[in-house]
C-alpha positions as CSV (number, residue, x, y, z in Angstrom):
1,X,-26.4,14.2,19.0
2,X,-27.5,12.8,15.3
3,X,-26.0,15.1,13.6
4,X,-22.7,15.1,15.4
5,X,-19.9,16.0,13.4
6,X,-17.9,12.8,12.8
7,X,-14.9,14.7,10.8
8,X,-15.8,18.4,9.5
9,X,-13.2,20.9,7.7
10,X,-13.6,23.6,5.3
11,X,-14.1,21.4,3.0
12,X,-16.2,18.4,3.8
13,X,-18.6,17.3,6.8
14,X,-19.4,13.8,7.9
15,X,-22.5,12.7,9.9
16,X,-23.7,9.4,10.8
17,X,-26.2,10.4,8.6
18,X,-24.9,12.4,5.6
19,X,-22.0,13.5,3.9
20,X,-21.5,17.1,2.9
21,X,-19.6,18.4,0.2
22,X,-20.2,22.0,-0.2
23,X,-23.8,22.5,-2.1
24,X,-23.8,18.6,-2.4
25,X,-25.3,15.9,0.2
26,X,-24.9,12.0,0.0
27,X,-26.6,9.7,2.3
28,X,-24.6,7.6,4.4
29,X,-26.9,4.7,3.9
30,X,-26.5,4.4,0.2
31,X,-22.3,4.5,0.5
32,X,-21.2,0.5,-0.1
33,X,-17.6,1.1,0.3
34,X,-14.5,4.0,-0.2
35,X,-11.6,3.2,-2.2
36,X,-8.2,4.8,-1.4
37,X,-5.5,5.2,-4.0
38,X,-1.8,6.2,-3.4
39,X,0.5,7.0,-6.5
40,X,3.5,7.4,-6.7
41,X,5.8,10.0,-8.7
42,X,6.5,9.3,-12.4
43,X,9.6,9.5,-13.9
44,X,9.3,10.4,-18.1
45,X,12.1,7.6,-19.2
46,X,10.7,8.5,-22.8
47,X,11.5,12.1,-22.4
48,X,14.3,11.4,-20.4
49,X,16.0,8.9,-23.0
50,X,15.6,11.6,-25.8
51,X,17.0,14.0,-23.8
52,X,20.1,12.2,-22.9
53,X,20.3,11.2,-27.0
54,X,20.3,15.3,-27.7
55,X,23.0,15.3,-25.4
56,X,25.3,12.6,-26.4
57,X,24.4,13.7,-30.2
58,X,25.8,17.8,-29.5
59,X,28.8,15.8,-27.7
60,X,30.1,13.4,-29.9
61,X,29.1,14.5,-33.5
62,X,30.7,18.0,-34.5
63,X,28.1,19.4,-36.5
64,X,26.9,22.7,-37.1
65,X,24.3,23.7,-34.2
66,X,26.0,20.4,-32.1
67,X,26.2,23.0,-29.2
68,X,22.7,23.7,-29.3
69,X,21.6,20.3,-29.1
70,X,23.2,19.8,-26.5
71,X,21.9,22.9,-24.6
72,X,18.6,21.4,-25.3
73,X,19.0,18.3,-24.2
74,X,20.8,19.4,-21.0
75,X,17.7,22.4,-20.6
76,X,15.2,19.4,-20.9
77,X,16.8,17.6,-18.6
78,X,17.2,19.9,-15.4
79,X,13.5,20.6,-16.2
80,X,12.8,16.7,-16.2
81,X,14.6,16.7,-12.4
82,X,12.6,19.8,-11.0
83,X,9.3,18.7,-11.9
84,X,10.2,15.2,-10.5
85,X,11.2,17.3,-7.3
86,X,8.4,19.6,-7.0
87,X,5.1,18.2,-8.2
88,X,4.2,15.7,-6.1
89,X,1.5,12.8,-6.7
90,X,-2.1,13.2,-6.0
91,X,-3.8,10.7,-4.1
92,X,-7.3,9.9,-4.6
93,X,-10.1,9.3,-2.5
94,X,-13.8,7.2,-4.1
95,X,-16.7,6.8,-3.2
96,X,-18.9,3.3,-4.8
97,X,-22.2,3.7,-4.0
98,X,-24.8,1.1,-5.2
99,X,-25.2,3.1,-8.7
100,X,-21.7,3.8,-9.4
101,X,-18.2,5.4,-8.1
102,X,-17.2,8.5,-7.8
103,X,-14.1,10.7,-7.2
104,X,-14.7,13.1,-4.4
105,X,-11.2,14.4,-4.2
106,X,-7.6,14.3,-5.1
107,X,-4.7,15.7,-3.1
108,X,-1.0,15.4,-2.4
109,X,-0.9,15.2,1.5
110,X,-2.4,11.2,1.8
111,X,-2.4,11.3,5.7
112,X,-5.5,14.2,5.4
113,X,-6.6,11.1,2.8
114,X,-6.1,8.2,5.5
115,X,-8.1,10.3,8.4
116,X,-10.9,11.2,5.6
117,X,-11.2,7.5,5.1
118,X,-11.4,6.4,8.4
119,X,-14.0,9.0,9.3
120,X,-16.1,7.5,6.5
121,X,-15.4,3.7,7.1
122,X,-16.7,5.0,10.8
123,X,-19.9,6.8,9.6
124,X,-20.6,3.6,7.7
125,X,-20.0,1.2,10.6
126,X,-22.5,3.5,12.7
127,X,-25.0,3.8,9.8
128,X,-25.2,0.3,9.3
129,X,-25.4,-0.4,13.4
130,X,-28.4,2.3,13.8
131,X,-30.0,0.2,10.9
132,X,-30.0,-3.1,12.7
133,X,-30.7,-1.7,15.3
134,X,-33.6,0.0,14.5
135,X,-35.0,-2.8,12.4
């Protein structure tokens, strides 16, 4: 009963006791808080403003390879809007211990994050309770 799963998947185990992370264990005891961190999808306005100059430049000035800066620009661009579209932002999950942080994991589906974070903010809660209560 201990060493009850709290949240367990192929990549990670939580006890009220210990936290597994494949060959690595941290004890519960020594975990102070977590910290969660949701970004958000960045849009390259430098890359994007240059762009848009090749663009206007190939349109509006007629000079030899005009057409080819403008294919540029216009290539840059639609490459600008499909990695906008299809890489999305990684969340981050920490850990602060009493000696320090540290990243455990970073991935793009937060809700996995949210239920990772509760099942630690619920092994703390029961560490600390078995403390007091043992003390």
């Amino acid at each position: 009963m201990e060493n009850q799963p709290i949240f367990k998947d192929n990549n990670f185990t939580i006890t009220r006791e210990l936290f597994i992370s494949g060959n690595t264990r941290f004890a519960i005891q020594h975990l102070c808080s977590i910290k969660l961190t949701k970004t958000r999808r960045q849009i390259p306005y430098t890359l994007l403003v240059i762009e848009l100059l090749l663009i206007a430049t190939g349109f509006i000035w007629d000079f030899r390879f005009h057409s080819i800066v403008t294919l540029l620009g216009f290539l840059g661009f639609v490459a600008n809007v499909l990695i906008y579209i299809f890489v999305k932002p990684v969340h981050k999950l920490t850990l602060v211990f009493s000696s320090g942080e540290r990243e455990i994991i970073g991935v793009t589906d937060y809700v996995y994050l949210e239920g990772l974070a509760t099942a630690f903010s619920r092994s703390i809660v029961e560490a600390k309770q078995r403390n007091l209560m043992i003390s």
